[in-house]
mmCIF file of the N, C-alpha and C atoms, coordinates in Angstrom:
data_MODEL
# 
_entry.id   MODEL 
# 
loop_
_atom_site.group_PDB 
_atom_site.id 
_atom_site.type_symbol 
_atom_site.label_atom_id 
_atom_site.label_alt_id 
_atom_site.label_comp_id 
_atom_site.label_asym_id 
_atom_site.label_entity_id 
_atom_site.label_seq_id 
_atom_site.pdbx_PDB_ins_code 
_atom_site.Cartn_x 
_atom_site.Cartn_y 
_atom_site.Cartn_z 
_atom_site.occupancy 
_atom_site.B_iso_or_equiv 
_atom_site.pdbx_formal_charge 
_atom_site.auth_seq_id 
_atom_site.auth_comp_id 
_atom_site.auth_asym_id 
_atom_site.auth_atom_id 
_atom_site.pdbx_PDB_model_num 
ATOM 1   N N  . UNK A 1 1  ? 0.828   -1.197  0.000  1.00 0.00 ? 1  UNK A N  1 
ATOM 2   C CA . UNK A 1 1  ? 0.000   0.000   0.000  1.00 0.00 ? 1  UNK A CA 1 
ATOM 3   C C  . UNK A 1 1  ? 0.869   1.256   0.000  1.00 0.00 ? 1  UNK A C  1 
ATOM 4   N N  . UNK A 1 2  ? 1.677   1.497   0.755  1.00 0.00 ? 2  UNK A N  1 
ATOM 5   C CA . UNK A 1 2  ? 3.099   2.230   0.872  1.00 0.00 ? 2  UNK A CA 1 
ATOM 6   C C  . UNK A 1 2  ? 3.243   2.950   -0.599 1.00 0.00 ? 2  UNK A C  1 
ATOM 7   N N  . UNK A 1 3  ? 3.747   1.962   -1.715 1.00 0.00 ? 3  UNK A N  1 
ATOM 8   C CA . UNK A 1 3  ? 4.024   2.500   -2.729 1.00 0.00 ? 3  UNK A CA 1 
ATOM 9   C C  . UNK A 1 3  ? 2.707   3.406   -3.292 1.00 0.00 ? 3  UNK A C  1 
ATOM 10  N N  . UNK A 1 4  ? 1.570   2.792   -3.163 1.00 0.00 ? 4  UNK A N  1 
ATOM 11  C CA . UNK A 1 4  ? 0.490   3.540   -3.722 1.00 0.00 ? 4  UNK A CA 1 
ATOM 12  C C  . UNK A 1 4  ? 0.197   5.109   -2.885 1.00 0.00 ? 4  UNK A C  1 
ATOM 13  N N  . UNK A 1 5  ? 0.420   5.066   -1.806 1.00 0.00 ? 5  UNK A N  1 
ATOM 14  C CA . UNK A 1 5  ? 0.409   6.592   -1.027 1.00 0.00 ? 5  UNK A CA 1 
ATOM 15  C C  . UNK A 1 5  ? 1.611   7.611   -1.332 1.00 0.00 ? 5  UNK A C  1 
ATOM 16  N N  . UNK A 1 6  ? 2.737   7.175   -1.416 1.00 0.00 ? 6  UNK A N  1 
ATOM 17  C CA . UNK A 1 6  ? 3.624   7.714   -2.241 1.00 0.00 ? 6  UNK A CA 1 
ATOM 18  C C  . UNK A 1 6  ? 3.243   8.654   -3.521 1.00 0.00 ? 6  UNK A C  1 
ATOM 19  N N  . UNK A 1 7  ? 3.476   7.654   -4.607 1.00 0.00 ? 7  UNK A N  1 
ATOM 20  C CA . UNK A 1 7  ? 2.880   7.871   -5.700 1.00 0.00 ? 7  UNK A CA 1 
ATOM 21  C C  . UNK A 1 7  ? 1.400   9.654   -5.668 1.00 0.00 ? 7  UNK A C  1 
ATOM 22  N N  . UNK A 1 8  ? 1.182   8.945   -4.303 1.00 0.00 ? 8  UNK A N  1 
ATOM 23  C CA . UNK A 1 8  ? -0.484  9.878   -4.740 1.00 0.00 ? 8  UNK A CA 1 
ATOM 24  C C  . UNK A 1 8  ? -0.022  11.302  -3.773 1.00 0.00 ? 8  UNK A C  1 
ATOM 25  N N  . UNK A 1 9  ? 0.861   11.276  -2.984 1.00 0.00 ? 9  UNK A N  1 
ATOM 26  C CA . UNK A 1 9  ? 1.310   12.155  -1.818 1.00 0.00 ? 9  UNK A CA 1 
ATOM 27  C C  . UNK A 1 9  ? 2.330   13.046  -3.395 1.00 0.00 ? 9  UNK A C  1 
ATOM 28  N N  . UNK A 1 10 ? 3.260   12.599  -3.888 1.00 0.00 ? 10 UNK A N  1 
ATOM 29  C CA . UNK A 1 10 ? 4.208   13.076  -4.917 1.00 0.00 ? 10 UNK A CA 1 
ATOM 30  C C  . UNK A 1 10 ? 3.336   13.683  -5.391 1.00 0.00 ? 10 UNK A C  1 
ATOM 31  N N  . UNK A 1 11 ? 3.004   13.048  -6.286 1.00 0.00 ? 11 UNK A N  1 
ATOM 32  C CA . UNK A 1 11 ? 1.314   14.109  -7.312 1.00 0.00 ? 11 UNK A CA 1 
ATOM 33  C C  . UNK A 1 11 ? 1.062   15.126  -7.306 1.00 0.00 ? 11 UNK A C  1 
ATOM 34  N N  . UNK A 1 12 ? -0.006  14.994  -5.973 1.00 0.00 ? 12 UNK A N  1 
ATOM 35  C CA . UNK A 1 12 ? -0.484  15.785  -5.359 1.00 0.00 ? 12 UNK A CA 1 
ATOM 36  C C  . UNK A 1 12 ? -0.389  17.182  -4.122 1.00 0.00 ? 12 UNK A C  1 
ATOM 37  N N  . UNK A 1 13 ? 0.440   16.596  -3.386 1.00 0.00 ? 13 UNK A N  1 
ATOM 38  C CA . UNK A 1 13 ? 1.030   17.749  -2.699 1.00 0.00 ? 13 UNK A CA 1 
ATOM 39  C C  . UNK A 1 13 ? 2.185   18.339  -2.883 1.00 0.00 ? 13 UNK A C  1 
ATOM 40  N N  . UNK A 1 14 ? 2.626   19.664  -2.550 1.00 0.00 ? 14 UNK A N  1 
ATOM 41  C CA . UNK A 1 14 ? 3.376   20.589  -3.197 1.00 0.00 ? 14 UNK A CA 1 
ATOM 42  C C  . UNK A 1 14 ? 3.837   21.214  -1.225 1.00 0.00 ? 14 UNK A C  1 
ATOM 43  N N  . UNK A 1 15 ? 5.345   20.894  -1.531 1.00 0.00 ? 15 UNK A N  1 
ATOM 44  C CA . UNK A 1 15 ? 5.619   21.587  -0.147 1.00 0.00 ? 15 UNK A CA 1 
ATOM 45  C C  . UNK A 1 15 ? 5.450   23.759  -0.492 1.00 0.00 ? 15 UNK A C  1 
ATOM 46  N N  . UNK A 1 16 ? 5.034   24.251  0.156  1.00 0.00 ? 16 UNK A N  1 
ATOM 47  C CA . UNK A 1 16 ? 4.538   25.681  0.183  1.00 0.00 ? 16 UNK A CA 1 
ATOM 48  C C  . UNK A 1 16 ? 5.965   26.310  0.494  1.00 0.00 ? 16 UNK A C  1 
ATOM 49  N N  . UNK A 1 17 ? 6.156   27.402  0.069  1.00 0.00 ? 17 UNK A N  1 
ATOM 50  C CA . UNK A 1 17 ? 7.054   28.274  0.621  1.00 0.00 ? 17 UNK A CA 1 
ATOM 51  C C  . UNK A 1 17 ? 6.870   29.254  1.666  1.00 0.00 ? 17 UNK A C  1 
ATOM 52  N N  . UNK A 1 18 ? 8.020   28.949  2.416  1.00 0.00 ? 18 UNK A N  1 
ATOM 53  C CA . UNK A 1 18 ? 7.402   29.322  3.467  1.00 0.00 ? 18 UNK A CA 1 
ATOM 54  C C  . UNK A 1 18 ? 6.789   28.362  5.027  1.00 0.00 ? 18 UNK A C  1 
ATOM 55  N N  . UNK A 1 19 ? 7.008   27.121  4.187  1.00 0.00 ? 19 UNK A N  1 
ATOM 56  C CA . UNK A 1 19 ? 6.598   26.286  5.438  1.00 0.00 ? 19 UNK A CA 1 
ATOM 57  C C  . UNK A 1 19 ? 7.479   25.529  6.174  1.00 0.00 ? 19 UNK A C  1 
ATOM 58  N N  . UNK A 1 20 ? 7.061   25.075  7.416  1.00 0.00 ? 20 UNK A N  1 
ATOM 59  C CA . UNK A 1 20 ? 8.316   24.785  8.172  1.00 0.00 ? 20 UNK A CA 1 
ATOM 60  C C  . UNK A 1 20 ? 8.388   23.051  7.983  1.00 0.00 ? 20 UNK A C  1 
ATOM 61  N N  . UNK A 1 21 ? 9.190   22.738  8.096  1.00 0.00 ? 21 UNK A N  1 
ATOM 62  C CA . UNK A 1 21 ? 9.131   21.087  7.880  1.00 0.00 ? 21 UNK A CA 1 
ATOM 63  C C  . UNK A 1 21 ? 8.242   20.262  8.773  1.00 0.00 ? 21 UNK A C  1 
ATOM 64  N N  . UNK A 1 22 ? 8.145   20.858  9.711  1.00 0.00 ? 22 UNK A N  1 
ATOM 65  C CA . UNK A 1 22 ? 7.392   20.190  11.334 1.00 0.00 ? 22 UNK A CA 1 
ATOM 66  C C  . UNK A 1 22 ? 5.998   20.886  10.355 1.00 0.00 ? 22 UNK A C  1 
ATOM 67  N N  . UNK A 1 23 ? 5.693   21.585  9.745  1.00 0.00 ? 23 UNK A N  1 
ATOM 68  C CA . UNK A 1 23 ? 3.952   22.286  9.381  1.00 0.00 ? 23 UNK A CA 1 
ATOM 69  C C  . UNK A 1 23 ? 3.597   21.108  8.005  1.00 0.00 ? 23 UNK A C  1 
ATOM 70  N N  . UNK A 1 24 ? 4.702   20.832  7.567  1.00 0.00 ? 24 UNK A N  1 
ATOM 71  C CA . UNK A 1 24 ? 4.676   20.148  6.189  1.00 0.00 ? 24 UNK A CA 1 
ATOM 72  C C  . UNK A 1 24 ? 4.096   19.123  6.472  1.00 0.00 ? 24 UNK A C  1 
ATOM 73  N N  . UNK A 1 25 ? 5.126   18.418  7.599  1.00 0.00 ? 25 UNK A N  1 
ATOM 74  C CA . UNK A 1 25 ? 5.040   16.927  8.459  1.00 0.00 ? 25 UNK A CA 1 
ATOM 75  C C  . UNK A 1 25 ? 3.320   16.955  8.800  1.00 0.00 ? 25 UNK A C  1 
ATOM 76  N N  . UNK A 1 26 ? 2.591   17.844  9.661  1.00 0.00 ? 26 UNK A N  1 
ATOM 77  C CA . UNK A 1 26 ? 1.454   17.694  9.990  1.00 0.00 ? 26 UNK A CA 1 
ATOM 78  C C  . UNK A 1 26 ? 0.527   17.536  8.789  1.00 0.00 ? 26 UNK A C  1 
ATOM 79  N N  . UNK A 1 27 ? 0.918   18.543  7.806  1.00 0.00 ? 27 UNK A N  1 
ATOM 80  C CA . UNK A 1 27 ? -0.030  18.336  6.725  1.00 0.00 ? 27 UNK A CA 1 
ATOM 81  C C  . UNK A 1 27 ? 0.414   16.990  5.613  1.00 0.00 ? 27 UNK A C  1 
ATOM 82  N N  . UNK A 1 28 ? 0.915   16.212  5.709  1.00 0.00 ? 28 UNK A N  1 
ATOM 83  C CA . UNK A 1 28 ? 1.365   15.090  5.269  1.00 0.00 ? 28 UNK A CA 1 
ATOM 84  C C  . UNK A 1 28 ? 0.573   13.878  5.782  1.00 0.00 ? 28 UNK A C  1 
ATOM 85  N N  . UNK A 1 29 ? 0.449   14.134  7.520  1.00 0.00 ? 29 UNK A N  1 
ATOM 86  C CA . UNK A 1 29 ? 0.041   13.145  8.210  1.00 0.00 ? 29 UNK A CA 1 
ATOM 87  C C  . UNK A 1 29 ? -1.549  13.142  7.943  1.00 0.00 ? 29 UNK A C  1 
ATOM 88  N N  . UNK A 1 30 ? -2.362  14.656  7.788  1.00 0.00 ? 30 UNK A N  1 
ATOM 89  C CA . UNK A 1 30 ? -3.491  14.613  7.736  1.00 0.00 ? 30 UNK A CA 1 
ATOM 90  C C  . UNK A 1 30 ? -3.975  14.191  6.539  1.00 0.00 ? 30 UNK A C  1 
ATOM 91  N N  . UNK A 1 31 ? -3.189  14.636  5.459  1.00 0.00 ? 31 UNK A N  1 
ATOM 92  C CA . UNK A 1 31 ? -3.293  14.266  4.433  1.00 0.00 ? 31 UNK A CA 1 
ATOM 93  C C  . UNK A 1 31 ? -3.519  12.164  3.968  1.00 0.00 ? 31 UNK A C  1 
ATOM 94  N N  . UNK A 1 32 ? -2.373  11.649  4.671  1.00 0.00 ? 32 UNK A N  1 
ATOM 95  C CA . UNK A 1 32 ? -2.380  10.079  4.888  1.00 0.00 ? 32 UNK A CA 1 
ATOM 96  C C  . UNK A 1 32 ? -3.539  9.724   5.773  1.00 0.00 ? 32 UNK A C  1 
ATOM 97  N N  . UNK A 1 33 ? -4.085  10.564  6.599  1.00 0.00 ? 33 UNK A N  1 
ATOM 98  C CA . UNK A 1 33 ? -5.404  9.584   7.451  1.00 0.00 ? 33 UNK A CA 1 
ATOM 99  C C  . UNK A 1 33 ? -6.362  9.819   6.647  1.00 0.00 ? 33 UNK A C  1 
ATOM 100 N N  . UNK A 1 34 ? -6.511  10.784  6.185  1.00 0.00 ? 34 UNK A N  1 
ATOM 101 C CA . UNK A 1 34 ? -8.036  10.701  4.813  1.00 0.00 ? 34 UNK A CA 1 
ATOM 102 C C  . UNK A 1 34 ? -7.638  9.995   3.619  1.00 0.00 ? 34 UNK A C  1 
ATOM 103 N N  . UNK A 1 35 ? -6.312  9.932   2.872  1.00 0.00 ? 35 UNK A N  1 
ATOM 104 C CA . UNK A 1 35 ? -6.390  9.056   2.429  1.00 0.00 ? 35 UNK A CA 1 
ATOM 105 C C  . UNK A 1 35 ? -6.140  7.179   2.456  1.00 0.00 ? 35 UNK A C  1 
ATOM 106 N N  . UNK A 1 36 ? -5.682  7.157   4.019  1.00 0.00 ? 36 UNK A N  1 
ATOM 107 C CA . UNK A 1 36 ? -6.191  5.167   4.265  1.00 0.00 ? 36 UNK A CA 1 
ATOM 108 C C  . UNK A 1 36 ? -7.934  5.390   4.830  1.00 0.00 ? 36 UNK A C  1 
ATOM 109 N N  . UNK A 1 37 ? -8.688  6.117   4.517  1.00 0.00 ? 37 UNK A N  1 
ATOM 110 C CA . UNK A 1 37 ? -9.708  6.289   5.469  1.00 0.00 ? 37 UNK A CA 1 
ATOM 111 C C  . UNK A 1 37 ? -10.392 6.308   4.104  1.00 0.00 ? 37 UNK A C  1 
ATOM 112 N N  . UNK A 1 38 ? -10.294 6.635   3.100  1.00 0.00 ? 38 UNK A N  1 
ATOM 113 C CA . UNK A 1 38 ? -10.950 6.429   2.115  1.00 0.00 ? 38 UNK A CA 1 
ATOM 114 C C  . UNK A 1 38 ? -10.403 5.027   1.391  1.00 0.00 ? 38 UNK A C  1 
ATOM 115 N N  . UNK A 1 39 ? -9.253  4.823   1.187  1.00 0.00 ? 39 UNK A N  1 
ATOM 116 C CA . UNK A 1 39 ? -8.661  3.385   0.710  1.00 0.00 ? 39 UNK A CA 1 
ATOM 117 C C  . UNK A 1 39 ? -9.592  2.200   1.409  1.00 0.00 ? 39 UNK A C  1 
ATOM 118 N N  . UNK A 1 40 ? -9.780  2.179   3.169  1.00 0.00 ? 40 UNK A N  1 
ATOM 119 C CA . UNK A 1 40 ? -11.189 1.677   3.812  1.00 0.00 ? 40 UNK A CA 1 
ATOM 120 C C  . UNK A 1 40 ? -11.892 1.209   2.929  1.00 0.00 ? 40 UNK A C  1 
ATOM 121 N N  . UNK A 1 41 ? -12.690 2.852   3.382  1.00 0.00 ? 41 UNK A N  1 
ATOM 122 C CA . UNK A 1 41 ? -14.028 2.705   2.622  1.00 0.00 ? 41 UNK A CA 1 
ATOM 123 C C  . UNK A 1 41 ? -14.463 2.374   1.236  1.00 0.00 ? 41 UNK A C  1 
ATOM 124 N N  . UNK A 1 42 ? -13.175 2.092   0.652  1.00 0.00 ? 42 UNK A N  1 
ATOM 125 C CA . UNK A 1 42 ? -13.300 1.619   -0.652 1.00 0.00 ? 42 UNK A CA 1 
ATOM 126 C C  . UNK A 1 42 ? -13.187 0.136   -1.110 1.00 0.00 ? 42 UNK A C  1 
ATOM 127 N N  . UNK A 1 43 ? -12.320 -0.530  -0.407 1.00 0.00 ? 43 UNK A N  1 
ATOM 128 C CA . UNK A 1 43 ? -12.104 -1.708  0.211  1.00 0.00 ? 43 UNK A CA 1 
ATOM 129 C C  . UNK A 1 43 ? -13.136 -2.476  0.571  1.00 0.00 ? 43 UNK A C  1 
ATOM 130 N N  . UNK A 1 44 ? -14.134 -2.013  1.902  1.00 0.00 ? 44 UNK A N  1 
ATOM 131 C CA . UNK A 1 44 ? -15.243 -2.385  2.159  1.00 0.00 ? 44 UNK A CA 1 
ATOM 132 C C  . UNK A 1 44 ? -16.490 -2.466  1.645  1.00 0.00 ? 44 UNK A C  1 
ATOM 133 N N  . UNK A 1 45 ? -16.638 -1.506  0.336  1.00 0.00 ? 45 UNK A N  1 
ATOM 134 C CA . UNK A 1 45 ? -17.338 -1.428  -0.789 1.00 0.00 ? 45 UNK A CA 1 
ATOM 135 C C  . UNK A 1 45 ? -17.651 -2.140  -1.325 1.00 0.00 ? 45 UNK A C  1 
ATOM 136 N N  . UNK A 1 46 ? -16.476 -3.508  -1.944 1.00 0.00 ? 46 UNK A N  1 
ATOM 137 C CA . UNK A 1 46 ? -16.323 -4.114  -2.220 1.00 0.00 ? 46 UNK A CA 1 
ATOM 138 C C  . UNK A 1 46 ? -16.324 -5.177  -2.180 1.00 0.00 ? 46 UNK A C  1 
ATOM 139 N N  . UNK A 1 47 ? -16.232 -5.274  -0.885 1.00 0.00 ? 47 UNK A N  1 
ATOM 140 C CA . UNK A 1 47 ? -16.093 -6.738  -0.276 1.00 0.00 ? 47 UNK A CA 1 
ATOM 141 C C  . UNK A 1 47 ? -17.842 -7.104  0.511  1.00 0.00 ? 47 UNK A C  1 
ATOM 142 N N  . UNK A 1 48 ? -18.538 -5.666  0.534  1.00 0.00 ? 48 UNK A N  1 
ATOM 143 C CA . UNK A 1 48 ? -19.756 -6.424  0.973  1.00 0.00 ? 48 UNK A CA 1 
ATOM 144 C C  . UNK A 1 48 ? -20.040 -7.486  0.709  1.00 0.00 ? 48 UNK A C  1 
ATOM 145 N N  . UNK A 1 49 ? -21.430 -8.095  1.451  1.00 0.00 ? 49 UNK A N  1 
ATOM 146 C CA . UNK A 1 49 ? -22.047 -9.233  1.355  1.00 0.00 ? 49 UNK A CA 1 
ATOM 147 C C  . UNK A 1 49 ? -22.379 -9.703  -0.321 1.00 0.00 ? 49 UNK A C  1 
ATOM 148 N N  . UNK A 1 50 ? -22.826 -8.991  -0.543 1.00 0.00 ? 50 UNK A N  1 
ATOM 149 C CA . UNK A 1 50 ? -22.954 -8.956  -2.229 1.00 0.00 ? 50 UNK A CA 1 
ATOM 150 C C  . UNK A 1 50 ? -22.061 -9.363  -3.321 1.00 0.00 ? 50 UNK A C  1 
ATOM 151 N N  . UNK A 1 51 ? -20.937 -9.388  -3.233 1.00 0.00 ? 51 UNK A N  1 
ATOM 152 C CA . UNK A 1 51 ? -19.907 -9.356  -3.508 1.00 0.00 ? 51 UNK A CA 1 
ATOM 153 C C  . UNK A 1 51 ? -19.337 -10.806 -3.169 1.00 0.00 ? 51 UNK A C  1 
ATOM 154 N N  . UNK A 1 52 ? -19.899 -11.232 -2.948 1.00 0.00 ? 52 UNK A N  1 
ATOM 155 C CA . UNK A 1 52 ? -19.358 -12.631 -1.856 1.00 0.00 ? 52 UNK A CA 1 
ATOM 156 C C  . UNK A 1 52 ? -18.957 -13.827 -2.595 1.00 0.00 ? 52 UNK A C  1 
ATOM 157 N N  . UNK A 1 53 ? -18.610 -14.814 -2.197 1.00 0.00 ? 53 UNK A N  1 
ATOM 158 C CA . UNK A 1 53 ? -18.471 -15.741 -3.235 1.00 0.00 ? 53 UNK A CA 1 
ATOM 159 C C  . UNK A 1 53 ? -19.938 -16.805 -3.168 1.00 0.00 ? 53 UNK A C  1 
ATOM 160 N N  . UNK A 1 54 ? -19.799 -17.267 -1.905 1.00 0.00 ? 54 UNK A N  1 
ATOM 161 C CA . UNK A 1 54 ? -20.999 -17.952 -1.602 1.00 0.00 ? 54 UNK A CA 1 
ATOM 162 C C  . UNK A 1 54 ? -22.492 -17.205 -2.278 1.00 0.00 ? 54 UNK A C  1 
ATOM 163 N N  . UNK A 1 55 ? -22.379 -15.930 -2.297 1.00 0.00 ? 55 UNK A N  1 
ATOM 164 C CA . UNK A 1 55 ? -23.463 -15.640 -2.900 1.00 0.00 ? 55 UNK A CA 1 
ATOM 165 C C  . UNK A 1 55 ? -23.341 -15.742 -4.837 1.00 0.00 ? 55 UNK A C  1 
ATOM 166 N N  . UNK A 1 56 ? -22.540 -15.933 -5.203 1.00 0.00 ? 56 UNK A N  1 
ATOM 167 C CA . UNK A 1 56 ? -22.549 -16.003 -6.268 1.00 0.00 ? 56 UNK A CA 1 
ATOM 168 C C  . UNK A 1 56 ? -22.560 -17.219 -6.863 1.00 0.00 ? 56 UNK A C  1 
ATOM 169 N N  . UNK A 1 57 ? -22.245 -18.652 -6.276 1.00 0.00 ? 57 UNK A N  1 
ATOM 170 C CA . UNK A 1 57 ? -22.447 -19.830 -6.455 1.00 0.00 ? 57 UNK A CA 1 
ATOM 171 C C  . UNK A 1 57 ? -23.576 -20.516 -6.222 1.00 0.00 ? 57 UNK A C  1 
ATOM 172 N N  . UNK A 1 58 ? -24.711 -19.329 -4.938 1.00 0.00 ? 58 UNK A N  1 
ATOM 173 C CA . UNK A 1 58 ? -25.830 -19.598 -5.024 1.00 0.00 ? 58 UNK A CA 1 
ATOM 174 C C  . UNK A 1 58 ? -26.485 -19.959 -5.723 1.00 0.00 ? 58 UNK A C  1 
ATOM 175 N N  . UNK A 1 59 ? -27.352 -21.542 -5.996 1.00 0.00 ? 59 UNK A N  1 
ATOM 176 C CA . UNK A 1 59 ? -28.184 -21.436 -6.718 1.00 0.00 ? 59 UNK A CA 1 
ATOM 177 C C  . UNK A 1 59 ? -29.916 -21.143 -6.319 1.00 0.00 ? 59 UNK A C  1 
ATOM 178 N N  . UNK A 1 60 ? -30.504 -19.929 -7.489 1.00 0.00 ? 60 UNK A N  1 
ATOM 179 C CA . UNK A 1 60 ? -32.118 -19.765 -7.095 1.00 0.00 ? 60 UNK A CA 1 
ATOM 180 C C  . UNK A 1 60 ? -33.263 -20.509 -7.231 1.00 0.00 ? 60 UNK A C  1 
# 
């Protein structure tokens, strides 16, 4: 997963001028809990009940 937050942290954020490394650091960290917090919820999306195997071998 590591490599994939990377990747999306590079991208996307831009250190500011002007900022202190300890301000960067915080906005890095907040930045990583919304995105495993959506990786989650995306995860779990997926894997609902619906999604299941047993339900798909079901026969009706």
């Amino acid at each position: 997963m590591e490599p994939l937050w990377i990747y999306w942290i590079n991208a996307n954020v831009r250190i500011v001028c002007g900022q202190t490394d300890d301000e960067f650091d915080q906005l890095v960290d907040a930045f990583m809990d919304e995105f495993y917090l959506g990786v989650d919820e995306f995860v779990r999306s997926v894997q609902g009940p619906h999604n299941s195997l047993a339900r798909t071998t079901q026969e009706d």
